[in-house]
Structures are given as structure tokens and as C-alpha cells.
C-alpha positions in Angstrom: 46.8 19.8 -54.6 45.3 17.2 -52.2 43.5 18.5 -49.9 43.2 17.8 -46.2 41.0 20.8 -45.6 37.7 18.3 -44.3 35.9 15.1 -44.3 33.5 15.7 -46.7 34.9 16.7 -49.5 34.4 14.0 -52.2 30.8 13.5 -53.8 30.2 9.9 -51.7 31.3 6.5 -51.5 31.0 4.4 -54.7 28.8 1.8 -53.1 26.6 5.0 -52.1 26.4 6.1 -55.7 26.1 2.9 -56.9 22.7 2.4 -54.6 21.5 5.6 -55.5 21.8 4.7 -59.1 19.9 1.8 -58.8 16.9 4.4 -57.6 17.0 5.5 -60.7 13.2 4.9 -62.4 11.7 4.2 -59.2 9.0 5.9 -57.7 8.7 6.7 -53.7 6.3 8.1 -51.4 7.3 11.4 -49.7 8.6 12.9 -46.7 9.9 9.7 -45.4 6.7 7.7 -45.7 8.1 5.3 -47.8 9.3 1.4 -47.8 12.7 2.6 -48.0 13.2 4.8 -45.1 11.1 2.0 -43.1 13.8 -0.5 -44.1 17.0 1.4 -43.3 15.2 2.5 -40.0 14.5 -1.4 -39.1 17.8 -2.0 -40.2 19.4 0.6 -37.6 17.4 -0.6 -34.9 18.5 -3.9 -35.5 22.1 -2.8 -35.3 21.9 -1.0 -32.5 19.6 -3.3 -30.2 16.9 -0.5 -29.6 13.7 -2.1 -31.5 11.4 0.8 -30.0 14.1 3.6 -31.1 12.3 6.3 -33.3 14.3 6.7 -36.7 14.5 10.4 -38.6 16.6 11.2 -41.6 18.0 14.7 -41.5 20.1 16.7 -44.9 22.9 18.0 -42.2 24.5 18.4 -39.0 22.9 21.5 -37.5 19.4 21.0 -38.9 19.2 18.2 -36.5 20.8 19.4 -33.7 18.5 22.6 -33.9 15.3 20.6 -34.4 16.2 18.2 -31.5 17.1 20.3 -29.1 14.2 23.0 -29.9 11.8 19.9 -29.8 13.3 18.5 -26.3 13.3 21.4 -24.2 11.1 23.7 -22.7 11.1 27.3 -23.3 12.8 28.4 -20.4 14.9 25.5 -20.3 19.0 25.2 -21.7 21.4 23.0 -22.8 25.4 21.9 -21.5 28.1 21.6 -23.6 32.1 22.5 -24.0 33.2 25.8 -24.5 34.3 24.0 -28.4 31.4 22.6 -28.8 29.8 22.4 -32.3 26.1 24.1 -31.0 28.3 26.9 -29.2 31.2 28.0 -31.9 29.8 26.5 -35.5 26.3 26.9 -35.9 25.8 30.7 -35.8 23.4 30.8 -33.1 21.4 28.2 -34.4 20.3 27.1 -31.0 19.9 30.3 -29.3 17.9 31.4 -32.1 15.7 28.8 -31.1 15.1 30.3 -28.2 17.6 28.0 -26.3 20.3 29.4 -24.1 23.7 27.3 -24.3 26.0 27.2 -21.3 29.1 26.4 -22.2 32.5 25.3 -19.4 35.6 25.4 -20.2 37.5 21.9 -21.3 41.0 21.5 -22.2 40.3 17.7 -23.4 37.0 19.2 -25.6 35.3 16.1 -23.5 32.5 17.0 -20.8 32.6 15.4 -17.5 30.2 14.9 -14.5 32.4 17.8 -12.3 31.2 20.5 -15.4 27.5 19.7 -15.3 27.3 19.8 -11.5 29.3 23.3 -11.4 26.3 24.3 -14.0 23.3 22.9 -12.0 24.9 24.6 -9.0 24.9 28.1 -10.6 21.4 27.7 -12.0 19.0 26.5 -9.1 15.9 29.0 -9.2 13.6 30.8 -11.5 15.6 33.6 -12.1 17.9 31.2 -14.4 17.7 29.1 -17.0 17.0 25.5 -16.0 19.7 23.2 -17.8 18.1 20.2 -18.6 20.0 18.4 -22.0 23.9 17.6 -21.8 25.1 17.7 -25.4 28.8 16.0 -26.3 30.1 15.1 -29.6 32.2 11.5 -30.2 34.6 12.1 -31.9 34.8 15.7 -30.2 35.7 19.1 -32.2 39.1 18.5 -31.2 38.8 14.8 -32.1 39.2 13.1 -28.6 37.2 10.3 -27.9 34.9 9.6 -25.3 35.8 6.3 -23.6 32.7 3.9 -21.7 33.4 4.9 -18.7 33.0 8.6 -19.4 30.3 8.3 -21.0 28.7 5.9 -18.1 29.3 8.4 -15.7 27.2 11.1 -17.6 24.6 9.0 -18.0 25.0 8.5 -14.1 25.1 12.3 -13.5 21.9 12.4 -15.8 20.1 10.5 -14.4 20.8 11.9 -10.8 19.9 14.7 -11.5 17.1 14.5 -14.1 18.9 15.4 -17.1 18.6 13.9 -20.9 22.0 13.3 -23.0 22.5 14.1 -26.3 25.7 12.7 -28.5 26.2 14.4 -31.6 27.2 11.8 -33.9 28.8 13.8 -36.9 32.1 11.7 -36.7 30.4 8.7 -34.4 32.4 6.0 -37.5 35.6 7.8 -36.6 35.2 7.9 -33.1 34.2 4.6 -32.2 36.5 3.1 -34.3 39.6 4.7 -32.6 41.8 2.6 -31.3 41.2 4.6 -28.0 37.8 3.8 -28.0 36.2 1.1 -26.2 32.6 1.9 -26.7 30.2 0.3 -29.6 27.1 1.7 -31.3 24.9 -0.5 -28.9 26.7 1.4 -25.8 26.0 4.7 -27.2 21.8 3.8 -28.1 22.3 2.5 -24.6 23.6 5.0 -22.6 22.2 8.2 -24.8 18.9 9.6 -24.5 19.5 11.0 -28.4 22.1 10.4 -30.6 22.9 10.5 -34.2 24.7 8.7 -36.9 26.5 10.8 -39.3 26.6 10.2 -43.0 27.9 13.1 -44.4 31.8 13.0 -42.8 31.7 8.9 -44.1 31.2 8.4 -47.2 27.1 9.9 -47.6 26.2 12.1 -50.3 24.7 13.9 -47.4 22.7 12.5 -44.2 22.4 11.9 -41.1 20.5 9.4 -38.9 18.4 10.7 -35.9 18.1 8.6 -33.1 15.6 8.7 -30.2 16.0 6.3 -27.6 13.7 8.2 -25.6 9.9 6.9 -25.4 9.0 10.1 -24.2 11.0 12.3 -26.5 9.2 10.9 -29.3 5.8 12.1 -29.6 5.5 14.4 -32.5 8.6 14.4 -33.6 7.5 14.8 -36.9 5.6 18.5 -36.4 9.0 19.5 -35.2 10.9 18.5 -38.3 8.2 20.1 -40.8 8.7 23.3 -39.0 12.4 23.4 -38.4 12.8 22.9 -42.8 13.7 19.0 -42.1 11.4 17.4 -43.3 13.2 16.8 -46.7 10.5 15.4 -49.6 12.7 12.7 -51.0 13.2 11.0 -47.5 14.3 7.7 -49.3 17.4 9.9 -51.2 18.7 10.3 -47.6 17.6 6.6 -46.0 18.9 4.6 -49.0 22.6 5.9 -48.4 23.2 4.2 -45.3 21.9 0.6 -46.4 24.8 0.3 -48.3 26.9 1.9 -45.1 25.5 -0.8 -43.1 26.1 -3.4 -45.1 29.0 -5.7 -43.8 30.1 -2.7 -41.4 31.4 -0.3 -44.4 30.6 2.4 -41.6 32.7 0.9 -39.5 35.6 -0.2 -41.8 35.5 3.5 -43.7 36.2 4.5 -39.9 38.8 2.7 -39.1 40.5 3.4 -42.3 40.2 7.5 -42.3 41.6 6.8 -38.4 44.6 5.4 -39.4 45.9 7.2 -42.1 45.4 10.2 -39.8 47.5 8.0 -36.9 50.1 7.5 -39.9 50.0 11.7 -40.0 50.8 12.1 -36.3 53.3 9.5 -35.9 55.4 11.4 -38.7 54.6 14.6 -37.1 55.6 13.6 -34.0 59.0 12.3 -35.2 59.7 15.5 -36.1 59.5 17.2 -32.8 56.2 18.9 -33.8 54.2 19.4 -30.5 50.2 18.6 -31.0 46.7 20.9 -29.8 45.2 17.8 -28.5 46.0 13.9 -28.3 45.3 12.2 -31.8 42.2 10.0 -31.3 40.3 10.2 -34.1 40.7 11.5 -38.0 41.6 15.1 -36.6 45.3 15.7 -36.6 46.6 19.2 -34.7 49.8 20.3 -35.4 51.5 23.6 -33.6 54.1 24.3 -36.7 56.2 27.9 -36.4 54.6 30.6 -38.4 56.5 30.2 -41.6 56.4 26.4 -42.1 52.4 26.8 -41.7 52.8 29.4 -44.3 54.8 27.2 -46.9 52.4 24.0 -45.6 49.3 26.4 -46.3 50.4 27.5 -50.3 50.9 23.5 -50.4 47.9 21.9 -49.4 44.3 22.7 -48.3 44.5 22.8 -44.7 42.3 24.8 -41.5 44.0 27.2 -40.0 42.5 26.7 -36.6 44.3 29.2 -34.1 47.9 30.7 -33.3 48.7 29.2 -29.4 51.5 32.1 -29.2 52.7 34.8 -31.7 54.9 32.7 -32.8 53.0 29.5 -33.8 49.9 28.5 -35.6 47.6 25.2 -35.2 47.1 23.7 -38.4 44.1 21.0 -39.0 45.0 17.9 -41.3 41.7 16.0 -41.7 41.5 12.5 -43.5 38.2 11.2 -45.2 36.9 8.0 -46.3 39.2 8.7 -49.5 42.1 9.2 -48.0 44.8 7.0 -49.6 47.5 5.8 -48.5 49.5 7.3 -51.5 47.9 10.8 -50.3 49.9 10.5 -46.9 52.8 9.9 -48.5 53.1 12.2 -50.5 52.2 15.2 -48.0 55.3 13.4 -45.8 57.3 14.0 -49.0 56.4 17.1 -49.4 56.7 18.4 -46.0 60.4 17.1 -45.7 61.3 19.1 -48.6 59.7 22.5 -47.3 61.7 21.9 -43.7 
């Protein structure tokens, strides 16, 4: 049974293990003080045109989100985001139990757009509120729409207007800048963004992420924040030496592109068949509304999220492709699905 359950769920690329075989014998300093966190960090500055950007290597997804936006705001102070997104529905409070209130609006399109944050600044304008003061969006988003330049210029413009930072969560950035939807690079994002991180974990890592802060002024003890969040992982260089090899002739780009089309390859069959879809097909995140007892046959089949049931008659199922996804893998589920219809 192949499973389209996640994105994670293979050990890691082979040029990752390879690299992290070759560690083998070696000794390192600890806590990311060694030569070759310092390397990968000068190698994503270079990548990304920000040679003043302060690099961090985090295990997962919500230890950096918690320890960035409990080290960015103020006690009293709050962050935006979609009524789907990941700090509000996945992370079990992990921001609020921060001490961090997160105000969520309501977004078909799982995309947040200048019209949402000034609704929220105009309900929060005194004391006796919580000041909103970090914007937090996710490329590719929960629902795996893409943020195109434009949008993503026109936060930055809202911002900066009104004295806000931006954070992109950056958990499936390979898959969402690579969509053919996409017009926006790596540079645009460092560019644009405030914070941002590169995921490792959804692309082929053994686990990682990259910490970004463009920021000058969000950088200043960074570290103390980490220690006492639990980031602060003692083999730093087991987490930085993953993404050389991901940055090596683009892998994390190409991996991106590949996991995007064989999910593309999933919705154009879908979509021959009539099958209706919980959002546009942007990234590696493919949404299908199936009637209740074809989801039930699909579900005995393969490993696949249940995500919701639109009416009492219908449930959203969630095929996800990975880095590993073959294309003999999308095959045979099309195979298999014609014979359950």
C-alpha cells in the first residue's frame, strides 16, 4: 500500500544520507557553533542575496514558529493569520501558550490579503486589546495555494504602512515556489519577508528547517530564545549539513518541481472524472470531494487524510506527493481508482 497520507514520510533523500554518512568519524563543536553550520548559513545567504541575514537551524515546524514568534513580540502584543492556518489549527496552542493571542479571519483561498489585516487593526485600536503586530502566511498554504508576487508585495506594503513585521512559514516554500502558479523566487521572499523559513523536513531532510531573519532588529539574542524554547539542538551540524547537499545544483528546487507535478498529474485525472476539488491545485496538495462510499473504498486502499465532509454526503480526501513520489506510484493509484469506480 502506497501511501499518499504526507510529505514526510520516507527517512530522507539519498544525497542527504549520503552527506550525513560522510559525518561519520568526525567530530563537531555544539549547539551550532561549528564550521558546518557556518558554511550552510553562508551558503544560504548567498542564495538568497541577504549577506547580513541571521541563520538558525531548528528540528521542526512548530518549534520555530513558537520560538520566533515568542521572541518577536511583546507580551501584550498578537499575531494575524487565516482561520487554516498552521499556528491556529495544528500546533495545539503552541503560540497561545506562549503567551500570544492569534487572530485568525476567515479565507476561502487559505491566502491572507491586505483587506483581512486592516479589518484586524481596525477592531484592535486601544489598550483594552491586543495590539497585532506580526502577519504570519504560509507558501505553499494549508490548503496548498500559492502566494503569487504581487500578493505578497502588497503585504509587505500593508506592513509597512502600518508598522507591522511578516512572517512566511516556509514548511513547503520548495513546493510552493516551484508551482507553476508561482512567480516569486527565494530572493523575493528574503526580500519582501521580515522572517521566513526554509523547510527541510517536507523535501527530502532527515528533519530541519532553516530560520531566516532578514530583520537587523529581530536579531539580537536570538540565541537566548532558542535555548529556552528546547531549540537549541546539541548536534547543530546533523541539521545544517542536510541542506548543503539540498542546495547543491538546486536539488531543493528540482525535488519541488518534481513532487508538484506528479500531484498536477493527480488532479488532471481527478478532474477528468468529474470529481469537484476543496481548493485550486497549486502545489503538492491535491483536494478531492469524492461521495461517501468511494472515499471509503479509496481509504481501505491507500493511506490518505481524511480532511472534512463539505455536505453529509461527501468527504474531502488529501492525496499528498513527496520527494519520492514516482511516477509508477501515480499510476498505479489511477489504476486502482478506475477499478473501485
Amino acid at each position: 500500500m502506497y501511501s499518499f497520507l504526507n510529505d514526510y514520510n520516507e527517512i530522507a533523500h539519498p544525497a542527504v544520507m549520503q552527506t550525513l554518512n560522510d559525518l561519520s568519524g568526525k567530530r563537531f563543536k555544539g549547539y551550532g557553533t561549528d564550521e558546518v553550520c557556518s558554511r550552510v548559513a553562508a551558503q544560504i545567504r548567498l542564495r538568497i542575496s541577504q549577506p547580513s541575514a541571521d541563520i538558525h537551524f531548528f528540528n521542526g515546524g512548530t518549534i520555530t514558529n513558537l520560538t520566533t514568534i515568542s521572541h518577536v513580540l511583546r507580551p501584550y502584543q498578537a499575531v494575524i493569520t487565516v482561520d487554516s492556518g498552521h499556528i491556529a489549527v495544528h500546533e495545539t496552542g503552541a503560540i497561545e501558550a506562549t503567551g500570544h493571542k492569534v487572530i485568525t479571519v476567515d479565507s476561502p483561498s487559505g491566502k491572507l490579503a491586505p483587506e483581512h489585516i486592516i479589518k484586524v487593526l481596525s477592531e484592535h485600536n486601544d489598550e483594552h486589546t491586543v495590539q497585532p503586530k506580526l502577519v504570519y502566511i504560509s507558501n505553499s498554504t494549508e490548503i496548498g495555494t500559492v502566494y503569487r508576487k504581487q500578493e505578497l508585495v502588497a503585504l509587505r506594503e500593508v506592513c509597512d504602512a502600518h508598522n507591522l513585521l511578516l512572517f512566511m512559514d516556509g514548511a513547503r516554500l520548495s513546493s510552493g515556489l516551484m508551482s507553476k502558479y508561482s512567480d516569486l523566487t527565494i530572493e523575493d521572499v528574503a526580500k519582501l519577508t521580515d522572517i521566513f523559513y526554509i523547510g527541510g523536513t517536507k523535501i527530502g531532510a532527515l528533519t530541519g528547517e532553516i530560520l531566516v531573519l532578514v530583520n537587523p532588529a529581530l536579531q539580537s539574542d536570538f540565541r537566548f530564545s532558542i535555548k529556552q524554547k528546547g531549540g537549541l539542538q546539541a548536534k547543530g551540524w546533523l541539521l545544517a549539513a542536510q541542506f548543503e547537499p539540498l542546495f547543491n545544483d538546486d536539488l531543493y528546487f528540482k525535488l519541488g518541481s518534481h513532487l508538484n507535478e506528479m500531484a498536477s498529474q493527480l488532479a488532471s485525472f481527478f478532474a477528468e472524472k468529474g470529481f469537484q476539488f476543496l481548493a485550486p491545485v497549486e502545489s503538492n496538495q491535491v483536494f478531492v470531494i469524492f461521495p461517501n462510499a468511494l472515499a471509503n473504498k479509496l481509504l481501505t486502499h491507500y493511506q490518505l487524510s481524511l480532511i472534512c465532509k463539505p455536505t453529509p454526503e461527501t468527504t474531502c480526501i488529501r492525496f499528498c506527493t513527496s520527494w519520492s513520489t514516482t511516477q509508477q506510484d501515480v499510476d498505479k493509484l489511477k489504476q486502482t481508482f478506475q477499478a473501485l469506480l
